[in-house]
C-alpha positions in Angstrom: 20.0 23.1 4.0 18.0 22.0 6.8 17.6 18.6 7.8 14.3 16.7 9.1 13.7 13.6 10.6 12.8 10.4 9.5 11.1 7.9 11.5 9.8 4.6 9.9 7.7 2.5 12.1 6.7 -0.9 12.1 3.9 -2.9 14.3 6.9 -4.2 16.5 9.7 -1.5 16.4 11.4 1.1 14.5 13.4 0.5 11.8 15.0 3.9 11.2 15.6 7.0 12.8 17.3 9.5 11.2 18.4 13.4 10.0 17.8 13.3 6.4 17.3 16.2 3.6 15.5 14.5 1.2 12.2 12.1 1.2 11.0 10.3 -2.0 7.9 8.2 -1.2 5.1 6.7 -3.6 1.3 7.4 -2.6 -1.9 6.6 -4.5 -1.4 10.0 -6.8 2.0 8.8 -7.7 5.7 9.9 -6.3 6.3 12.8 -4.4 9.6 14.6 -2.7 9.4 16.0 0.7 12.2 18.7 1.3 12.9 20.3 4.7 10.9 23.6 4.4 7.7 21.8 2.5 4.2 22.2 4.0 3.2 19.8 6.6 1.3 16.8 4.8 0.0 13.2 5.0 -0.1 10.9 2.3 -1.5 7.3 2.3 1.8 5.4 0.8 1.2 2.4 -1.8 3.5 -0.9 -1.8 6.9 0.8 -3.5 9.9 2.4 -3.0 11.1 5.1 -0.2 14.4 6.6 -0.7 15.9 9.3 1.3 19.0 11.1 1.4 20.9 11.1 4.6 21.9 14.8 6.2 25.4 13.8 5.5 24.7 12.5 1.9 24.3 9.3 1.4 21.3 7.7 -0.8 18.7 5.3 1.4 16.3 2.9 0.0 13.4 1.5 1.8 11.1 -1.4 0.0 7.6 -0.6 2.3 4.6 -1.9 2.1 0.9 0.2 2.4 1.2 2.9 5.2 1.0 6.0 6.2 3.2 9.1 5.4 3.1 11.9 8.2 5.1 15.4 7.0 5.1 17.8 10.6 7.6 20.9 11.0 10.3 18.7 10.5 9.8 15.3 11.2 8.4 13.0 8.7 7.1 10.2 10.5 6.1 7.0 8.3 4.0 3.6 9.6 4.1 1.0 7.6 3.0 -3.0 8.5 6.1 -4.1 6.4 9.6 -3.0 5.2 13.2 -3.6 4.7 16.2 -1.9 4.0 18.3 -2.4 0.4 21.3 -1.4 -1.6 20.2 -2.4 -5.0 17.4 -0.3 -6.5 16.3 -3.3 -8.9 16.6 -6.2 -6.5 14.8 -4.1 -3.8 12.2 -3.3 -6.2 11.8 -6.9 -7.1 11.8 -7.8 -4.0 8.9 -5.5 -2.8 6.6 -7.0 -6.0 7.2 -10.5 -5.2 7.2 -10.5 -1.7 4.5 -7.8 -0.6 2.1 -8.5 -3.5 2.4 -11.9 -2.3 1.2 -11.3 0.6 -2.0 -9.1 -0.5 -2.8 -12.5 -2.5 -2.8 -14.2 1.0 -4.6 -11.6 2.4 -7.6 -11.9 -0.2 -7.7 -15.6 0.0 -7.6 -15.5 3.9 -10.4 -13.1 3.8 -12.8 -14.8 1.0 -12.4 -18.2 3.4 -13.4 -15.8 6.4 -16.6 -14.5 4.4 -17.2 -18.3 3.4 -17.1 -19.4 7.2 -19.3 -16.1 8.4 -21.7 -17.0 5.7 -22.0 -20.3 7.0 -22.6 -19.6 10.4 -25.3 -16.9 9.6 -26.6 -19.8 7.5 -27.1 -22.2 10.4 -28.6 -20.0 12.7 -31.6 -18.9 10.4 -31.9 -23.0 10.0 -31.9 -23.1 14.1 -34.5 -20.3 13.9 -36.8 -21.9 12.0 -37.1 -25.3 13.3 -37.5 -23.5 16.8 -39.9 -20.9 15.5 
């Protein structure tokens, strides 16, 4: 069997670069398995699981958070804002759910105090408008 190769970027460097023969991610429709001679593809990848099997064997096991899945002749290129690297299929799984979920809750609240302080500033203006007007 052929082998392909996996990139998996981050915002501030690559975390892994390698020949695999096997890629297992999670998108929105659900799982999916990328072998070497499958049809070039994109896929918008959900907070989950990546596994991939190594052109000399071994098993991999990414936790990643959203991103963006790139299939291409034979490189599958992946960008993701967050990952890491685990041995443990349960405590990697785990550890994705508590610590990437996490963050989306961060994420909302951050935003909703943004929209609060935007709201407010458009507020004070149309008050400055009409005692000028």
């Amino acid at each position: 069997m052929s082998a392909m190769r996996l990139e998996v970027t981050l915002p501030s460097r690559v975390m892994l670069d390698q020949a695999v023969t096997k890629v297992v991610a999670e998108g929105q429709g659900g799982a999916f398995c990328l072998l070497p001679r499958h049809i070039d593809m994109t896929a918008a990848l959900v907070p989950g699981l990546l596994s991939f099997t190594s052109a000399d064997g071994a098993q991999g096991l990414l936790g990643i958070d959203e991103g963006v899945l790139v299939k291409r002749g034979g490189d599958v290129l992946v960008a993701t804002l967050n990952a890491m690297r685990g041995a443990d299929l349960a405590t990697l799984r785990a550890t994705v759910r508590e610590r990437f979920i996490e963050l989306d809750e961060h994420e909302r609240v951050a935003r909703s105090a943004l929209a609060r302080l935007e709201a407010g500033v458009v507020r004070r203006f149309l008050q400055l408008g009409e005692r000028t007007g």
